[in-house]
N, C-alpha and C positions, 0 to 999 in steps of 0.2 A: 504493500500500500504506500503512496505517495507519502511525504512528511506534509503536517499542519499547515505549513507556509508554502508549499507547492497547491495542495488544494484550494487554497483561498485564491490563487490566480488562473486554475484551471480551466474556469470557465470564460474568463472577459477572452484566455488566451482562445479558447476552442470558438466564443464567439469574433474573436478576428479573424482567426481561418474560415470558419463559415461566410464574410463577410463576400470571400472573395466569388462567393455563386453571383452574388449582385452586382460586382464589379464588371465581372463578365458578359452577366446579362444586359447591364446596361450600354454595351459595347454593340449590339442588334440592330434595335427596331429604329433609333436616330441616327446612325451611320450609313442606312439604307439608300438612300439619295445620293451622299456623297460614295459611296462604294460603286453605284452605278456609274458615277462620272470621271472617276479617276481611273478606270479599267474599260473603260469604253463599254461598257455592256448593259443590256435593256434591264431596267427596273425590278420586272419578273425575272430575272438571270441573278440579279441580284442577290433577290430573297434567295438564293441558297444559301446564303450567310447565315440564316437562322434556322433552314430547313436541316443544313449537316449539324451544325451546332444541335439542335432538337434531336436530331436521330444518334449520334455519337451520347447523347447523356441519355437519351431512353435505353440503350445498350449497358452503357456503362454504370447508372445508379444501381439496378439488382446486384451487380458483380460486387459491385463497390461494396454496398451493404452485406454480401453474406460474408466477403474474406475480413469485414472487421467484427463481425462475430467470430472471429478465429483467433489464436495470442497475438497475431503481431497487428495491434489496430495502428500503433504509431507510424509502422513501417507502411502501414496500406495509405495512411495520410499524406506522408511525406512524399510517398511515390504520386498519388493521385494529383499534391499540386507541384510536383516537378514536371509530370510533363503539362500539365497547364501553362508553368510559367516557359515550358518551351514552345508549346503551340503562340502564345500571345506573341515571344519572340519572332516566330516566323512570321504570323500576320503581319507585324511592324513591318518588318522586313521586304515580303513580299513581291518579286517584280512582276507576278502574271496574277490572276484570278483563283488562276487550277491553283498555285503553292498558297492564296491567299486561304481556301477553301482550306486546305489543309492545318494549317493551323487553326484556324475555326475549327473542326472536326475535333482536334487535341484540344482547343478552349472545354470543350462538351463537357470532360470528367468533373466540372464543377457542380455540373446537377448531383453528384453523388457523394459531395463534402459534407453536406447538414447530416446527411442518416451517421457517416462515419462520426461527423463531432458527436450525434448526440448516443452513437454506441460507449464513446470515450467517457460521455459525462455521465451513463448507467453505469457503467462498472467505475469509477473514481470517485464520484462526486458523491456524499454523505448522504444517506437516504434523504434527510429534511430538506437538503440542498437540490438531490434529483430531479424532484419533479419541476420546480420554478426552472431549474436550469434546461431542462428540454423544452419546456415551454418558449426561452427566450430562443434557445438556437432556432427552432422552427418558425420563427417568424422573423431570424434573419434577413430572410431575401427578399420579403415585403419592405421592411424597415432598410434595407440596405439601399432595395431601388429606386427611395427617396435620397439618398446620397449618390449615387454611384450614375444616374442620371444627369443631374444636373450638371457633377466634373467633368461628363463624357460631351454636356454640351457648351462649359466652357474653354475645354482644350483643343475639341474640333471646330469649335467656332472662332476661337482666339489664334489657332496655328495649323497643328492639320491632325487628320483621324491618325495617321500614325501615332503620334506622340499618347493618344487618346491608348491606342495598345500597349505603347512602351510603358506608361504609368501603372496598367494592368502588370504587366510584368512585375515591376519594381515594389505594386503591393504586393503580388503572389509570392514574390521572394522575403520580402521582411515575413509573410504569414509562415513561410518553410523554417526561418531563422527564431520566428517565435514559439513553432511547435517541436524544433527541434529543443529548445534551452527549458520549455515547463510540464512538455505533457510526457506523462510517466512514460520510462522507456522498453517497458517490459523484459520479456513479452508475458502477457498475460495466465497465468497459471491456471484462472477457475474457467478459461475460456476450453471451450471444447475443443478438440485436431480431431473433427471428421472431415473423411473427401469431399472434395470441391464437385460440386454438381457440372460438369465442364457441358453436359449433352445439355440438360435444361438451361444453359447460360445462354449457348448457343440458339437452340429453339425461341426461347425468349425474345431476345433480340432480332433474330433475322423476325416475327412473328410481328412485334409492336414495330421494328424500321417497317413495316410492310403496312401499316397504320398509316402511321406518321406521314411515310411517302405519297400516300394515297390522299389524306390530308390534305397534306400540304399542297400539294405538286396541283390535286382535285380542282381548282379553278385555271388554273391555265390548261391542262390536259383537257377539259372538258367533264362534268360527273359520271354521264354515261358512256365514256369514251372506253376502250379496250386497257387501255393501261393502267384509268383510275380501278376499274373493277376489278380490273386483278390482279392488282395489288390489296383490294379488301380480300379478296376469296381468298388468295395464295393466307395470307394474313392469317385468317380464320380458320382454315384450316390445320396451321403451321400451331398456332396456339390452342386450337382443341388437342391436338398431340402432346402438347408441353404440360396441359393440365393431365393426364391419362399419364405423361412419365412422373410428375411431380408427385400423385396421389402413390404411387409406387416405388420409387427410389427411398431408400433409408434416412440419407441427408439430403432432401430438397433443396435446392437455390431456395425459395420460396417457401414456408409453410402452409400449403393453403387448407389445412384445416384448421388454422386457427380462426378464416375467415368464418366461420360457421357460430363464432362469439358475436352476439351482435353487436355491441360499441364498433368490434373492430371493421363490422363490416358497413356498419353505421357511417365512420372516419372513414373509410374507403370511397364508400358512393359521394359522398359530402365531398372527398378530393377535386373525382371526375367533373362533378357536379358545378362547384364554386370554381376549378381552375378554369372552367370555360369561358364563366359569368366572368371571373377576370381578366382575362384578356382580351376578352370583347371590349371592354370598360377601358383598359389601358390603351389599348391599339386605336380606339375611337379619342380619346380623351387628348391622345398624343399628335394624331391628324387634326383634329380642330384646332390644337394650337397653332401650329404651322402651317393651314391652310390660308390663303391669300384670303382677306374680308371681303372681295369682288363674287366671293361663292355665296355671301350671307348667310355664311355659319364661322368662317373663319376667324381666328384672331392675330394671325400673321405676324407672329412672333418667329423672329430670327433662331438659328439653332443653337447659339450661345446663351438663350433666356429659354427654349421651347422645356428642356432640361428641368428646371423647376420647376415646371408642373407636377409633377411626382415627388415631388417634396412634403406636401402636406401626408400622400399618402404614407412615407417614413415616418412621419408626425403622429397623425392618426394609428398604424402598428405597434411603435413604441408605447403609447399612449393606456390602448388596449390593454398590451401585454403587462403593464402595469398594475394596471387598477385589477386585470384578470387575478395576481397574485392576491389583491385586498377579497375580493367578493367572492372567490374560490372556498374560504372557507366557509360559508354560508348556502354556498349551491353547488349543486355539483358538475364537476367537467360536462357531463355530457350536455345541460343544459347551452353550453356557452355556441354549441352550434348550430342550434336555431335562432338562438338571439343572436349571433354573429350574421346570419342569413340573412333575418329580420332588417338590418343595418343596409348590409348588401343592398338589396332590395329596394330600398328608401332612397339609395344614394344613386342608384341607375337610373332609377322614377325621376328621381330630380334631375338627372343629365340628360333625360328623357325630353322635359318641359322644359325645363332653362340650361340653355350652354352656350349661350351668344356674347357672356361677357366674361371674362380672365378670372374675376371674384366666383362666379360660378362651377368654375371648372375647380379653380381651389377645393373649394369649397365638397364638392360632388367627389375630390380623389381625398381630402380628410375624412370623410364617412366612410370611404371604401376602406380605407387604410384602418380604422376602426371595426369595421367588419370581417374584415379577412383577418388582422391581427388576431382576434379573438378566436374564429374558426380553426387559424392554423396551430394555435397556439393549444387548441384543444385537445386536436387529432394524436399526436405523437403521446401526450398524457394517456390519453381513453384506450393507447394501444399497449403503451406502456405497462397499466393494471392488468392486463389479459395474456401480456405474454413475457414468457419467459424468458429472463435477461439473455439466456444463449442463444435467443432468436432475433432480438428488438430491432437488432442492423437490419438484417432482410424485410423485417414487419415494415420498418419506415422504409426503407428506400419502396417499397411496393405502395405503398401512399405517396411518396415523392415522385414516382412513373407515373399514377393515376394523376395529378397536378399536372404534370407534363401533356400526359396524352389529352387532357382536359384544357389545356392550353394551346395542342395545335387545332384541336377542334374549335377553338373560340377565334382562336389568327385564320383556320381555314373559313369558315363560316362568314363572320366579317368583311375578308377579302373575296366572298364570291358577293356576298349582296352589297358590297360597293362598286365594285368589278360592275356589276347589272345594273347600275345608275351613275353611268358617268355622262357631265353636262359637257358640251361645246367644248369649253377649258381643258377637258381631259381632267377635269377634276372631278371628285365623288359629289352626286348633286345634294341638297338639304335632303330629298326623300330619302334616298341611300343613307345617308346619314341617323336621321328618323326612323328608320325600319331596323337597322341594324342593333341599335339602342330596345327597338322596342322589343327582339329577340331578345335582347340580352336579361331585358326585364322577364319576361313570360320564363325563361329558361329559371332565373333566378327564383321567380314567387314558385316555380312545380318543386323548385330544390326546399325551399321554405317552409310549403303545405306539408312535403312527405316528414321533415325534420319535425313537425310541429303534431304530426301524426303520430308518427314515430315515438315522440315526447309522452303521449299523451296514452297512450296506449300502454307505456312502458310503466307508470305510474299507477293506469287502472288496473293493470295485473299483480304490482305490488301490494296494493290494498286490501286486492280479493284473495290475496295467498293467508 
């Protein structure tokens, strides 16, 4: 076990390694414009900057999470952000698209930092200290991508997207230097040394890319076109197999019979559910900014100010995650993800009605960041009680995949019904606008009713027991 004074730093350190999924992340959806024009390549050519990014962390978070259920969680951190801070290097670097992509690709493993930090802080961190401390790691990367947004839109705005990379680096490396000098070096003794599930890692992966790519790729390819479809079919079928080797193999990638708990399968559908709702919400929230006011919805903010807009949602996360530790001991975890919903829901409604003016928009990404805070803040606790420390890395990163695949489904969606409302301008027209928002709400209140269902239900069986 760690000494006294290594514990008490354990977590702000595991919370700066986490930090770096937001850093990365906010290296995407604002550099998109400029990545098109400094490689000479069409808009839609572009978005694979987030398409490989997306499918290299849907790969990578299951892997990530089950080998830091193994002894060597420190060695699986260090390695995961080493080659991150290599990929950000070659991005920087970069002379063509193809080696730009590559590095993007190696950016990916940051989707699989949170499950490893908060394996680190179940097995280190003092029972009393555990749970707040999962709580914060999991809503890092809401709380981060009100920071790590707005420096990515004043360094690309102030000099160029490179440097925007290189600074990614330069945090990736102090977070390697800082996990290298506090987080215990093990390797861990009460952690289990079963085999690596190599066949399900694989399945896995080629199974969800086969999503993702369909996803994603699903509005330029066309929905009914031969390539989106079969890439769902290959998909589905690839991952009905994965389930049928998982239920059979001794050590799973995956445990999925723990899904059969309800909390945890509760946290799970809530992932799929709220990751869509939010990225519909950020993706939209981030176009109105920067859209030219000649569209009469825009507010034509340059990409050196577009960045703060996601600020408040940092604001809003932290904020949550706060007051979650005060009111936690009065009500219980599970409640906090319908009330988190609840918020969600409120806050889309309102970007729904009003987003014509800057205070607005603030205003619309604080509730969000309040509502997701809360929700993400819930999920990793509610999985935590149900399952057993030798499994928790796998458990979250399988919640950290549904957030994911739950996000290219809200960026895919989004960009088909904008895609289907473009004005004269070549810009998204207010209807497109309008309709996309009003998804996002409908998608949101079904995720609200089933939690509030769910809620209520669970309550009336404990009464009648």
């Amino acid at each position: 076990m760690p000494d006294r004074h290594t514990t008490h730093r354990l977590l702000p350190a595991l919370v700066y390694a986490a930090l770096c999924t937001a850093i990365v992340s906010s290296l995407g959806m604002l550099l998109v414009p400029t990545i098109s024009q400094t490689f000479d390549v069409p808009v839609s050519t572009a978005q694979w900057m987030l398409t490989v990014n997306l499918l290299m962390g849907a790969v990578a978070t299951p892997v990530l999470g089950r080998l830091s259920d193994g002894p060597h969680k420190k060695q699986i951190l260090v390695g995961a952000l080493t080659i991150i801070l290599a990929g950000s290097i070659i991005a920087a670097l970069a002379p063509t698209f193809t080696i730009f992509l590559i590095g993007r690709s190696m950016q990916g493993l940051s989707y699989g930092i949170v499950p490893t930090t908060i394996a680190l802080a179940r097995r280190y961190l003092p029972v009393e200290k555990s749970g707040p401390g999962i709580s914060s790691l999991s809503v890092t990367v809401s709380t981060g991508i009100g920071i790590g947004y707005p420096l990515t839109g004043i360094i690309a705005g102030t000099y160029d997207y490179r440097l925007a990379f290189w600074f990614a680096a330069v945090f990736v490396l102090t977070a390697i230097l800082v996990v290298l000098r506090i987080v215990p070096a093990g390797p861990d003794e009460q952690a289990p040394r079963s085999r690596f599930d190599l066949f399900g890692a694989i399945l896995l992966g080629v199974g969800l890319s086969g999503i993702l790519l369909g996803v994603s790729e699903g509005p330029n390819w066309g929905w009914g076109s031969l390539p989106t479809l079969g890439s769902f079919l290959a998909a589905a079928a690839i991952l009905t197999v994965w389930v049928f080797v998982e239920l059979r193999v001794e050590h799973p990638l995956i445990n999925l019979r723990v899904l059969k708990n309800g909390e945890v399968l509760l946290a799970n559908a809530t992932a799929i559910g709220l990751g869509t709702v939010m990225y519909m919400g950020l993706s939209i929230g981030s176009l109105i900014a920067q859209a030219p006011a000649e569209t009469g919805y825009g507010i034509a903010l340059p990409v050196f100010w577009a960045g703060f807009v996601m600020f408040p949602l940092s604001v809003g996360s932290f904020l949550a995650n706060r007051l979650m530790r005060v009111i936690a001991r009065r009500l219980e975890m599970a409640t906090f993800l319908p009330l988190g919903a609840a918020i969600v829901t409120v806050s889309t409604l309102f970007l729904l009605l009003e987003h014509d003016a800057l205070w607005e928009i603030l205003l619309g990404m604080f509730l969000f960041g309040i509502g997701t805070g809360a929700t993400y803040a819930a999920m990793p606790s509610l999985i935590a009680r149900r399952v057993a420390a030798q499994e928790l890395g796998s458990a979250v990163s399988f919640n950290q995949v549904l957030r994911t695949v739950g996000g290219a489904f809200g960026s895919a969606i989004s960009g088909a019904v904008l895609a289907a409302h473009i004005a004269p301008d070549m810009q998204p027209s207010p209807v497109g606008i309008d309709l996309a928002l009003t998804i996002s709400v409908g998608a949101c209140s079904v995720v609200l009713i089933a939690l509030v269902a769910n809620h209520v239900a669970t309550h009336r069986g404990r009464r009648n027991v």
